[in-house]
C-alpha positions in Angstrom: -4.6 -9.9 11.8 -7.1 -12.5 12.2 -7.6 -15.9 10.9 -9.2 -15.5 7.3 -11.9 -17.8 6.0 -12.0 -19.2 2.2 -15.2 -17.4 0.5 -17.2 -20.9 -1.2 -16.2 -18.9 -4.6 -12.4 -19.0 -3.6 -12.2 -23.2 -2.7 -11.2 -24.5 -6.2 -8.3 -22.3 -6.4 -7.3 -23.3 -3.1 -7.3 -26.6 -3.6 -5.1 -26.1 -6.7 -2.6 -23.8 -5.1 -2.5 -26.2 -2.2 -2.6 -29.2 -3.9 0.9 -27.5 -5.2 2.3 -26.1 -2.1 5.7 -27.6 -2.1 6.2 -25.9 -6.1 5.0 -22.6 -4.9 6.8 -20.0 -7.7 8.8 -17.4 -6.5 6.1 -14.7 -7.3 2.0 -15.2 -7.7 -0.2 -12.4 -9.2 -3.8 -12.5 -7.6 -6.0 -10.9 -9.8 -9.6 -9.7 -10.1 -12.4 -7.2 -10.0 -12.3 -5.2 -6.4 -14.7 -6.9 -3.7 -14.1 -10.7 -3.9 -11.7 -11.2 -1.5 -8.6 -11.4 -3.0 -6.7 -9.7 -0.2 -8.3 -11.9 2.5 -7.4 -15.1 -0.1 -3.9 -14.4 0.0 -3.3 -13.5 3.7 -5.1 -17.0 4.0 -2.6 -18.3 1.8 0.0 -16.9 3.9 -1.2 -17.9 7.1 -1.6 -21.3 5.9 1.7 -21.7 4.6 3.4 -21.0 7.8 0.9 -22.2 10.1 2.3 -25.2 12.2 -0.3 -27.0 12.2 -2.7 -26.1 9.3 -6.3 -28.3 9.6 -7.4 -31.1 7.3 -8.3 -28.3 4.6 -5.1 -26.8 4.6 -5.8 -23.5 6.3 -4.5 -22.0 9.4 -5.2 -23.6 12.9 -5.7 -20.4 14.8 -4.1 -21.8 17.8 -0.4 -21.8 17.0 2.4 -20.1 17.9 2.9 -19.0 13.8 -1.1 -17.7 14.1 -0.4 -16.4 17.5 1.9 -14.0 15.5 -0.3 -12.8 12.3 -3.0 -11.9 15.0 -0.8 -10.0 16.5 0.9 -8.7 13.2 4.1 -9.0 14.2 4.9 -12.4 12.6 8.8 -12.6 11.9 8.1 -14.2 8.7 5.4 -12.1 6.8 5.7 -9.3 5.6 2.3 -7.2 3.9 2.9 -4.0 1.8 0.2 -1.5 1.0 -0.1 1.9 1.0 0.8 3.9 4.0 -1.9 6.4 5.8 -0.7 9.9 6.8 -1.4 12.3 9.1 -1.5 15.8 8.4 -3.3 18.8 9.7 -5.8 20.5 8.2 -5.5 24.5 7.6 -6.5 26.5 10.4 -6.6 23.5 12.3 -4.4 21.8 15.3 -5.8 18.5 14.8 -4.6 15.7 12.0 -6.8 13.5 10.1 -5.4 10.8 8.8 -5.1 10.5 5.2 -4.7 6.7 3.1 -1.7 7.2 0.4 -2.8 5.9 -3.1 1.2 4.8 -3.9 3.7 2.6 -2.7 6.5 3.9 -2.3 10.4 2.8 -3.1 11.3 3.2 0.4 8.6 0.2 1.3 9.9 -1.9 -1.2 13.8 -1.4 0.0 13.0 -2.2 3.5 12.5 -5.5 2.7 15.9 -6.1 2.4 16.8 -6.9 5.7 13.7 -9.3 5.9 14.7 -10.9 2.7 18.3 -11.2 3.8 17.4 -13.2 6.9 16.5 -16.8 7.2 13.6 -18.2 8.4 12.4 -18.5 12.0 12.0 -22.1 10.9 15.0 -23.6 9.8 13.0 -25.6 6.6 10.7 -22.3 7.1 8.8 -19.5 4.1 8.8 -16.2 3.9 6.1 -14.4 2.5 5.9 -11.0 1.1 2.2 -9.8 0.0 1.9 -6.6 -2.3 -1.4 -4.8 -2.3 -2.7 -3.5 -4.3 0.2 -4.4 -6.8 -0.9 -1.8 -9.5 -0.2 1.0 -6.7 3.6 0.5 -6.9 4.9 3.7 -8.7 7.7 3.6 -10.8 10.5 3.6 -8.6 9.0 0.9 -6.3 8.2 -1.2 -9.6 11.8 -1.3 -10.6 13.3 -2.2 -7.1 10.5 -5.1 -6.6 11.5 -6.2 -10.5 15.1 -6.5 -8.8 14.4 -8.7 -6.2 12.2 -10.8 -8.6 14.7 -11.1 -11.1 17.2 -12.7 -8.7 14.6 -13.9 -5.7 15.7 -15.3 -2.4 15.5 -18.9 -1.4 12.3 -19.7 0.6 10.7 -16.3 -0.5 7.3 -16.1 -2.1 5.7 -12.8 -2.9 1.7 -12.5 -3.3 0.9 -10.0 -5.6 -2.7 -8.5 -5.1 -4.3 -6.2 -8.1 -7.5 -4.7 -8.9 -5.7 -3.4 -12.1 -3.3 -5.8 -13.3 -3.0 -3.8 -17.0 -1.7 -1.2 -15.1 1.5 -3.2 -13.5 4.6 -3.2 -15.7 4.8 -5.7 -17.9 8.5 -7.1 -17.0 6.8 -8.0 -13.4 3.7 -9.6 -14.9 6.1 -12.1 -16.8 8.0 -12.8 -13.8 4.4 -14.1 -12.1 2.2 -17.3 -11.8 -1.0 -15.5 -12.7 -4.2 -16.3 -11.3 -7.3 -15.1 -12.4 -9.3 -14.7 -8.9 -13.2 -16.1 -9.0 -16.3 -13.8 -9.2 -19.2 -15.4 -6.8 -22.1 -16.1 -9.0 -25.1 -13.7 -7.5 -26.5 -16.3 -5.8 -23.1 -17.3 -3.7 -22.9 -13.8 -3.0 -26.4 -13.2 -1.8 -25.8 -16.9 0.4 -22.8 -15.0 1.9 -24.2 -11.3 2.9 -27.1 -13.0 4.3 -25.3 -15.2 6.8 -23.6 -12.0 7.3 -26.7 -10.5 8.5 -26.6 -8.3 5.8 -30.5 -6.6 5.2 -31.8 -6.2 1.2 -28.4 -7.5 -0.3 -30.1 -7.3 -3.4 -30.0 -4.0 -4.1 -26.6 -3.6 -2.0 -24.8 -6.4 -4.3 -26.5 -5.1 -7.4 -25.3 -1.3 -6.7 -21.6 -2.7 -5.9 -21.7 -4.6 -9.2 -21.6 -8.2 -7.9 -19.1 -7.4 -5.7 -20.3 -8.6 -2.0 -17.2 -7.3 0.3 -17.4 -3.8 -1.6 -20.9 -3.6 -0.4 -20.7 -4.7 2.6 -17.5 -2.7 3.4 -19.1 0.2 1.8 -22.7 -0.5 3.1 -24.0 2.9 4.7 -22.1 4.9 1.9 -24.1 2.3 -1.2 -27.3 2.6 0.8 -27.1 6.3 0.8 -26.0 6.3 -2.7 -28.2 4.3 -4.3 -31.7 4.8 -2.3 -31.4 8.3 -1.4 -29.6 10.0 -4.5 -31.7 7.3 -6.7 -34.8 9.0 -5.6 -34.1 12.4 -6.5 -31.9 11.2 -9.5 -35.0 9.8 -10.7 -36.6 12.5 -11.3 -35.1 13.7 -14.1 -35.1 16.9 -15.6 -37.3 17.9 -12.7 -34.6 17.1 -10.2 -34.0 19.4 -7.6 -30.0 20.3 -7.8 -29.7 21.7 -4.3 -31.4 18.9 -2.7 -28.8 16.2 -4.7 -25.8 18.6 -3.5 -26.8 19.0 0.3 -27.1 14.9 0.0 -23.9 14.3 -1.9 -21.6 16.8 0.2 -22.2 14.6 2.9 -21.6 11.8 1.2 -17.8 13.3 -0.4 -17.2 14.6 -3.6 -15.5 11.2 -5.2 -17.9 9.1 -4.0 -21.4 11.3 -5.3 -19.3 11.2 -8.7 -19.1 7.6 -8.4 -23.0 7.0 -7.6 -23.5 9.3 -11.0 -21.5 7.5 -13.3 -23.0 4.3 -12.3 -26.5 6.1 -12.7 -25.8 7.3 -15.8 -24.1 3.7 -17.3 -27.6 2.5 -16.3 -29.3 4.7 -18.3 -27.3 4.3 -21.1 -27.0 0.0 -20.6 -30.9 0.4 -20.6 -31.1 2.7 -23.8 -28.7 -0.2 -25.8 -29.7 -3.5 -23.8 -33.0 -2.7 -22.3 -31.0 -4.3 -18.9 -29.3 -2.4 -15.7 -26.1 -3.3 -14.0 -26.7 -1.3 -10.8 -30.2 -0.1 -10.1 -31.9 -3.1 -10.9 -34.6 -2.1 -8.0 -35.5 0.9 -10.0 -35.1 -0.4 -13.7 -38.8 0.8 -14.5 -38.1 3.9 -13.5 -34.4 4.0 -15.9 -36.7 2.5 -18.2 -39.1 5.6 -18.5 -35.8 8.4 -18.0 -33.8 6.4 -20.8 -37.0 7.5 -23.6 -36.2 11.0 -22.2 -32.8 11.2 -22.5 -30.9 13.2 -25.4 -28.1 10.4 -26.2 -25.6 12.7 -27.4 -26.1 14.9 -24.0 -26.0 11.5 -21.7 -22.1 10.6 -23.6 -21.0 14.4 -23.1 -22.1 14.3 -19.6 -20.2 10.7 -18.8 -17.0 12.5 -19.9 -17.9 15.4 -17.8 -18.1 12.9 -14.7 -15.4 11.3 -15.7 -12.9 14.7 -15.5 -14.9 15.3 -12.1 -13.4 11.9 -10.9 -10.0 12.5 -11.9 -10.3 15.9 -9.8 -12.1 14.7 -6.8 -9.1 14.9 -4.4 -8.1 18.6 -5.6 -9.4 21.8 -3.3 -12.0 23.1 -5.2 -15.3 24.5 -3.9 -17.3 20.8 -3.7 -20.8 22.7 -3.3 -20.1 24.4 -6.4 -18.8 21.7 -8.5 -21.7 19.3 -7.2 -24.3 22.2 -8.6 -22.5 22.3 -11.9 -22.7 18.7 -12.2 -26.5 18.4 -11.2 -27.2 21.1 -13.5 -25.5 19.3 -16.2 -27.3 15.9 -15.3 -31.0 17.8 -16.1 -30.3 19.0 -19.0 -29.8 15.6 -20.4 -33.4 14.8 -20.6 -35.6 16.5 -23.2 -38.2 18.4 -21.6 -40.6 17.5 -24.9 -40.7 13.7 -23.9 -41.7 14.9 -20.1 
């Protein structure tokens, strides 16, 4: 685990949290759109707390014995809880992929309790749980962590990370210090992907929705999505469907569902707002499909995407489900306004 920098976004909420080190609560709740760094922020946060010697702006040294440890992710005093990835083996197959869990589980919540029962390393010394993303606890696990919150250690903090934070119960939430996590303005985040060497962040930032880790992280997969699929997509009710499938099966079946919706919440921003969220390198070209779009067809087709979504992960025949929902995404358009 390496030494995380503060994004320029994040510094005025470090300097708060800082500024307040010594009154840390018990519990904080990081939370904030997906992409800004809010996971890196509170491993910072972390690191910085039980760095030995943290720099004139507070945050790790790097050098340490303490940061010797996170690099090494094996530091006595952190713990970090996410979901777990797990191998299985595909049918008809002797090798394992490894598949990411979307939960966290009650058994990951009760193993901290020999790490919470323990003193520090340091005899004035932190301990410092992070939960991420927080919203992915299921019900048991919520309960057990509301437990430990309820009566928490001495010396323990716990960093809550969410995406979701409606989704996490409310009996937690009112048991954190909330902190609503910065969105970089377009133009920090455009500063930062290109000292990052990242090429046309434009139309990478834009496509991830102003988030500029989500885009860089998922940089090949957005490029694909939004230059490739955007050409064909573009075309309308003239679209060829088997094309758009061979593209998307490569790219997965959640993913080409994602790169949908966000076409079709472009078309329908443009129809109401005369603006795009996503595409804003091809908003003359949503422009033109929005005058050819049946309105009624565009909302029944979102809630169609929408199921899809919700099914991605099931075993169905992708090929044919990606055909169905190309075939759907033509018939939108009226063929009168072509």
């Amino acid at each position: 685990m390496i030494v995380n920098k503060i994004f320029s976004w994040q510094t005025p909420i470090w300097r708060r949290i800082i500024a307040d080190k010594k009154r840390l609560p018990h519990a904080i709740l990081l939370r904030g759109k997906s992409g800004i760094g809010k996971l890196g922020f509170a491993i910072s946060l972390s690191q910085s707390l039980l760095c030995a010697q943290a720099n004139a702006d507070d945050q790790a040294c790097g050098t340490c014995p303490s940061c010797g440890w996170f690099a090494q992710d094996n530091h006595p005093d952190f713990r970090l809880i996410a979901p777990e990835q797990d191998a299985e083996k595909e049918e008809g197959s002797s090798t394992k992929t490894t598949k990411k869990k979307t939960q966290i589980v009650i058994d990951q919540i009760r193993g901290l309790s020999d790490f919470l029962s323990l003193s520090s390393h340091k005899s004035d010394g932190l301990r410092i749980v992070v939960i991420h993303p927080a919203e992915g606890l299921n019900s048991a696990a919520a309960n057990a962590l509301l437990k430990m919150l309820e009566e928490p250690p001495a010396n323990v903090v716990f960093i809550l990370v969410a995406h979701q934070s409606h989704k996490i119960i409310p009996t937690i939430m009112s048991r954190c210090q909330k902190i609503d996590m910065p969105v970089p303005t377009t133009s920090e985040a455009l500063a930062w992907m290109r000292e990052n060497g990242i090429e046309a962040p434009e139309a990478l930032l834009s496509y991830a929705g102003g988030s500029p880790l989500m885009a860089i992280n998922d940089a090949e997969e957005v490029a694909l999505a939004s230059i490739e699929i955007g050409k064909l997509l573009s075309l309308g009710a003239k679209a060829d469907i088997f094309q758009l499938t061979s593209i998307c099966l490569a790219l997965g079946i959640e993913n080409a569902v994602n790169a949908l919706q966000k076409w079709c919440y472009d078309l329908l921003h443009y129809h109401f707002t005369q603006k795009v969220r996503y595409h804003q390198n091809q908003e003359s070209v949503l422009k033109k499909l929005a005058q050819q779009v049946i309105l009624t067809r565009l909302l029944e087709f979102q809630s169609t995407l929408s199921n899809a979504k919700k099914s991605a992960n099931h075993p169905l025949n992708n090929e044919l489900q990606l055909e169905r929902l190309f075939l759907h995404y033509i018939q939108i358009f009226d063929c009168a306004k072509l």
